[in-house]
Residue frames relative to the residue before (quaternion, step in Angstrom):
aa qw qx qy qz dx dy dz
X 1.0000 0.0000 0.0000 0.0000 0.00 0.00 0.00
X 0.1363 -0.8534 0.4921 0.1047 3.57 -1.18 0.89
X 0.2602 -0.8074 0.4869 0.2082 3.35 -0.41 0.61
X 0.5281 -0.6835 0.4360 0.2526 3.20 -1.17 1.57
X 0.6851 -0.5704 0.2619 0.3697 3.21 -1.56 0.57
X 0.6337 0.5312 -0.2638 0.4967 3.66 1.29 -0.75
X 0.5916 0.5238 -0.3955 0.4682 3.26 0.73 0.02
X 0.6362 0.4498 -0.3365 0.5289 3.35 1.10 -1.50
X 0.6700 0.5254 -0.2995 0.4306 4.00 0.56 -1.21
X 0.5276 0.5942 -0.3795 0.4739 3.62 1.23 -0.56
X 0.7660 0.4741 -0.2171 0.3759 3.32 0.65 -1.66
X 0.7725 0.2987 -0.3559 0.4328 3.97 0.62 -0.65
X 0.5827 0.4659 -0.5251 0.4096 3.51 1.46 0.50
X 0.2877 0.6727 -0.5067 0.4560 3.61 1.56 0.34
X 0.6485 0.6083 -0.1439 0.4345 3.68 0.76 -1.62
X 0.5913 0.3920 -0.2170 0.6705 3.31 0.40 -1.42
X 0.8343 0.1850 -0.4230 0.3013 3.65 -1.17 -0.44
X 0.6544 0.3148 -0.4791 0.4930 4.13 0.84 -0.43
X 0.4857 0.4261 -0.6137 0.4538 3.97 0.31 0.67
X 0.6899 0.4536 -0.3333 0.4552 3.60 0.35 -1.05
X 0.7484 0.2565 -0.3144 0.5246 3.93 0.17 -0.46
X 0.4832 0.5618 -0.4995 0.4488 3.56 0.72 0.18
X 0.6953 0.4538 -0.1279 0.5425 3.57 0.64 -1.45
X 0.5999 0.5188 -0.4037 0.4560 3.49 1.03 -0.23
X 0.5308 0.5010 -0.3553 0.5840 3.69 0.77 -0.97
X 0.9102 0.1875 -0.2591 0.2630 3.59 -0.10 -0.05
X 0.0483 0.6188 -0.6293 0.4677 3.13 1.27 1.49
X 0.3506 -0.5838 0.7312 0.0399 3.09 -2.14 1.39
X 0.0339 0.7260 -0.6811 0.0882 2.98 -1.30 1.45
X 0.5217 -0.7378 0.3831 0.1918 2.85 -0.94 1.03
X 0.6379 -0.5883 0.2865 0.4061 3.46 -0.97 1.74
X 0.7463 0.4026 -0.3743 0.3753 3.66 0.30 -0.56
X 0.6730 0.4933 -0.2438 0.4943 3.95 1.33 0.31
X 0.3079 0.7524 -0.5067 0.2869 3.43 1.68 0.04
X 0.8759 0.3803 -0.0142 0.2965 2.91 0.34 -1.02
X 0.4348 0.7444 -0.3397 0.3761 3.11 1.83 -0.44
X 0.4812 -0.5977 0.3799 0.5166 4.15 -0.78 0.83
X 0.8466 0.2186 -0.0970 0.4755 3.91 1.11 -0.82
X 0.2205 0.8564 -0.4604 0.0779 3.29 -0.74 1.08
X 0.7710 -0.3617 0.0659 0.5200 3.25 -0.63 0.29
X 0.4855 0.7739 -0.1511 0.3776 3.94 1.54 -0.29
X 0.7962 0.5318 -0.0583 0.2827 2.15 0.77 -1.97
X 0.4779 0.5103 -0.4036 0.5901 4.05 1.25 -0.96
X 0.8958 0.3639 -0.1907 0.1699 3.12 -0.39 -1.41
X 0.4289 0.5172 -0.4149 0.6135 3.61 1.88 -0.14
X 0.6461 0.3217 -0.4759 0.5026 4.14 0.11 -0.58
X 0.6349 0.4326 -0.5220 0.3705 3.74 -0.11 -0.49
X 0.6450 0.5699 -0.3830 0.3354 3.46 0.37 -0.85
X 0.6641 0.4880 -0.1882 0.5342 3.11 0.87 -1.51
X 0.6699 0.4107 -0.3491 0.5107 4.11 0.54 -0.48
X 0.7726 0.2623 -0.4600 0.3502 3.54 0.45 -0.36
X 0.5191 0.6194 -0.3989 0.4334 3.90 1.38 -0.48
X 0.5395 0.4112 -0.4597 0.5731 3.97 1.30 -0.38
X 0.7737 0.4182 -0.3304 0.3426 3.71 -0.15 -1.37
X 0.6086 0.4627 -0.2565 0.5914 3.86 0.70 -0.71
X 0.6372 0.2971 -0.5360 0.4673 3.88 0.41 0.04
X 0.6624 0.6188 -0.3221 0.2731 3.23 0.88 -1.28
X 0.6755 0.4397 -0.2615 0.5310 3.71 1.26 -0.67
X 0.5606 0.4675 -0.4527 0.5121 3.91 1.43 -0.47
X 0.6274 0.6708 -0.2150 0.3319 4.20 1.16 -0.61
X 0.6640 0.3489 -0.1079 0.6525 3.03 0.93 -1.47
X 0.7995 -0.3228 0.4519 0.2290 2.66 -2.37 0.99
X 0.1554 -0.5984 0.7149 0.3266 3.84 -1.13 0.09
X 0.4047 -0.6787 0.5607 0.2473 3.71 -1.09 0.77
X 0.8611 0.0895 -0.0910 0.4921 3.83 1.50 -0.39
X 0.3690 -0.7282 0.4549 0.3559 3.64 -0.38 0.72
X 0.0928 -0.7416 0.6580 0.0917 3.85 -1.08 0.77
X 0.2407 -0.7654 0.5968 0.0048 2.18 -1.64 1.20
X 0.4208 -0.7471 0.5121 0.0500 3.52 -0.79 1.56
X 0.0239 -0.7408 0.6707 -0.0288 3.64 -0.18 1.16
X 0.2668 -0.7899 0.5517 0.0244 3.70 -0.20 1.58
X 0.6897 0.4239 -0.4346 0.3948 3.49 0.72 0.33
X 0.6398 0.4498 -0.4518 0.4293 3.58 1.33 0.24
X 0.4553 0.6906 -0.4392 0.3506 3.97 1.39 -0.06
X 0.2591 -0.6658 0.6885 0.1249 3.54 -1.01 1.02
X 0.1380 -0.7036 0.6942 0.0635 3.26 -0.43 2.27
X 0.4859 0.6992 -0.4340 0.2942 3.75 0.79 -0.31
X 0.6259 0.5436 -0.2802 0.4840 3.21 0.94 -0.84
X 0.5478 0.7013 -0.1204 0.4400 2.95 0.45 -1.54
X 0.7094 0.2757 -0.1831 0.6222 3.96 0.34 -1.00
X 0.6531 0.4952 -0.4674 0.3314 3.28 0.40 -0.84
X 0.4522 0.6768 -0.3013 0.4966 3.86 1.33 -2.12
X 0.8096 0.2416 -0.2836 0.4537 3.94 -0.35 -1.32
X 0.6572 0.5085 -0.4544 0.3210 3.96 0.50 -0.33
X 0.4905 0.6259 -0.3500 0.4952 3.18 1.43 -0.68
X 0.5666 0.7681 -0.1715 0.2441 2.90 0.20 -0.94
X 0.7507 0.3323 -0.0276 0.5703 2.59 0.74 -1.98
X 0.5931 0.5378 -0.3852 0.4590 3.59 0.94 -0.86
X 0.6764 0.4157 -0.3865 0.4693 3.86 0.55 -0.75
X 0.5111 0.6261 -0.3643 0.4626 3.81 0.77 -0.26
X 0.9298 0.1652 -0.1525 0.2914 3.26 0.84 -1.13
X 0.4818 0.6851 -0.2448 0.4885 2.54 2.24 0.72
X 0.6952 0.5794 -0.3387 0.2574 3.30 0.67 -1.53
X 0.4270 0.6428 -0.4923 0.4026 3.81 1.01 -0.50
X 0.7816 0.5309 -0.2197 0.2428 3.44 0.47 -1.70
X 0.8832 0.2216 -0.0097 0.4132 2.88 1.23 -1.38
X 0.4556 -0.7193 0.2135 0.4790 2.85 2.29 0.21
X 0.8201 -0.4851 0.2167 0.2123 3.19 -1.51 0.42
X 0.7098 0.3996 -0.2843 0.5056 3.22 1.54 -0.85
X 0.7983 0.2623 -0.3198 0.4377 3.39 0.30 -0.45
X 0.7154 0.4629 -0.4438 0.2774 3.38 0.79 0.81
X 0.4012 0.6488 -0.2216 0.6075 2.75 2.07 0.29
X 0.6291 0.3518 -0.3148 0.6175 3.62 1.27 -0.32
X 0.6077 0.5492 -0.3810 0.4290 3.55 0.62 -0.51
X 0.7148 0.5397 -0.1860 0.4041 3.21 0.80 -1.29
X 0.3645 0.8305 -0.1448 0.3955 3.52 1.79 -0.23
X 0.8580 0.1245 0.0882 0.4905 2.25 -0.61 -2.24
X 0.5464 0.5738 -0.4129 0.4491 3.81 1.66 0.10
X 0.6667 0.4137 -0.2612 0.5623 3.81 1.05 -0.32
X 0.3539 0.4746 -0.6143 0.5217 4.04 1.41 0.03
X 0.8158 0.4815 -0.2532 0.1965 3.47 -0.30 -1.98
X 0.6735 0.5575 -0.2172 0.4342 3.49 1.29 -0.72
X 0.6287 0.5801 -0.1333 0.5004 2.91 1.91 -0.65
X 0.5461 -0.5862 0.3278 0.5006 3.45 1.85 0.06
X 0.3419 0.8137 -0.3793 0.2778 3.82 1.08 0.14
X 0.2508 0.8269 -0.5029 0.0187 4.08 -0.06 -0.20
X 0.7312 0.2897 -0.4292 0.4442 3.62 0.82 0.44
X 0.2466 -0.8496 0.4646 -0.0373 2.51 -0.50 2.11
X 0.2541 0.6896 -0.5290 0.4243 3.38 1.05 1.44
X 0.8002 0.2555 -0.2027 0.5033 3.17 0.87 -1.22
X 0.3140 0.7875 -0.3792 0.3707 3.42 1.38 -0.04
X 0.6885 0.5347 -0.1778 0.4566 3.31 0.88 -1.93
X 0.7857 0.4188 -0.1937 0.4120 3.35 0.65 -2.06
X 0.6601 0.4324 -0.4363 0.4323 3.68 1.11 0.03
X 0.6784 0.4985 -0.2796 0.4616 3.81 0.90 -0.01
X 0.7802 0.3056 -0.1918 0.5110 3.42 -0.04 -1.20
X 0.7001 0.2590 -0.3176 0.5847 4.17 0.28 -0.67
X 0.6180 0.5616 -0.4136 0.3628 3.89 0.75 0.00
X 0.5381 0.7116 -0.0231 0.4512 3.16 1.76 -0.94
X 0.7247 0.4484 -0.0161 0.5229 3.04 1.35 -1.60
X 0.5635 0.4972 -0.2993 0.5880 3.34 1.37 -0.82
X 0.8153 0.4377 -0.2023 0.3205 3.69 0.33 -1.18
X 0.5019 0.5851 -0.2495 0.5861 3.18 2.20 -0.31
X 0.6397 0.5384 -0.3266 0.4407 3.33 1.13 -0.58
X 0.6246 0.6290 -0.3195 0.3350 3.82 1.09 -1.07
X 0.7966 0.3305 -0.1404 0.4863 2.59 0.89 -1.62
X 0.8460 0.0825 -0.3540 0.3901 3.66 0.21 0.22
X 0.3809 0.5692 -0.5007 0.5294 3.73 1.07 0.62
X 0.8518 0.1437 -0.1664 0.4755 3.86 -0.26 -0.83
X 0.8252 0.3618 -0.2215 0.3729 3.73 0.84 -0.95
X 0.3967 -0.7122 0.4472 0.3680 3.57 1.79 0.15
X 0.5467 0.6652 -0.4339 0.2653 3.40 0.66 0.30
X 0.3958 -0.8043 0.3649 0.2517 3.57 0.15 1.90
X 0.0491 0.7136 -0.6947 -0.0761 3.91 -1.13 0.27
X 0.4135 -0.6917 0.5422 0.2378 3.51 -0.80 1.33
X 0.2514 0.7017 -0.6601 0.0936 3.35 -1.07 0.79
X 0.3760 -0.7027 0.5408 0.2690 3.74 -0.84 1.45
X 0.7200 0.5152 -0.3310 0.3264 3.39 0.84 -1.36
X 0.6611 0.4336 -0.3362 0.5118 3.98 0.73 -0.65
X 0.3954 0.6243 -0.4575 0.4945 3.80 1.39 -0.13
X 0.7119 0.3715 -0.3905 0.4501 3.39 -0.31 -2.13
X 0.8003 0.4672 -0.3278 0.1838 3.61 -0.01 -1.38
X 0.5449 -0.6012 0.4090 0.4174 3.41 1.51 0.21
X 0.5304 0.6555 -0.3995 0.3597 3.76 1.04 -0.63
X 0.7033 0.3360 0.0323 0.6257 4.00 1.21 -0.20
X 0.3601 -0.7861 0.4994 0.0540 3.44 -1.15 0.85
């Protein structure tokens, strides 16, 4: 017996999300947010829990069609590139903080992605960045170290 590819792709996002809500539960919040309806936890425990519901639900249910994966049109190139990134923003963003490694990390996964106008490149990353930097610690008080929005005074 062989197991289709969505099933198999179903199952290590089955993996991936009870690592990810596992590691979620052990985010530090501060004593005065334990309890708060939203905290730093809180996104990242529902995601966990939505992809371990949605990934059983596709490892459960019938497939309604069989796919077939022709492995000589997949761009594994990409693909390495996407997970090095990755890893480099992981081992960066502390340093240089969230926004500009989060914009970097962007407009570096447009280009890898086959992207080259790096007009719209920009206006999806850096003002995308800024907006999403703004929710979370402008309206939701939720702190995101960043030296570089420090130096500039733009942050406390």
């Amino acid at each position: 017996m062989r197991i289709s590819p969505t099933k198999f792709i179903s199952l290590l996002f089955f993996i991936f999300s009870a690592f990810y809500l596992y590691t979620a539960h052990q985010i530090v919040v501060f004593t005065f947010d334990e309890n708060a309806p939203f905290n730093a936890r809180t996104f990242p425990i529902y995601l966990g829990w939505a992809g371990i519901l949605i990934s059983s639900l596709i490892i459960i249910l019938p497939e309604k069609t069989k796919i077939e994966v022709n492995h000589k049109h997949l761009d594994y190139k990409s693909i390495i590139y996407l997970v090095l990134i990755s890893l480099i923003y992981g081992a960066v963003i502390l340093k240089i903080g969230y926004f500009l490694s989060t914009s970097l990390f962007l407009i570096a996964s447009y280009y890898f992605l086959g992207e080259r106008r790096w007009l719209w490149m920009f206006m999806l990353s850096f003002p995308f960045v800024a907006v999403f930097m703004f929710l979370l610690h402008g309206l939701l008080n939720i702190y995101l170290r960043d030296p570089l929005l420090k130096y500039l005074g733009i942050i406390g």
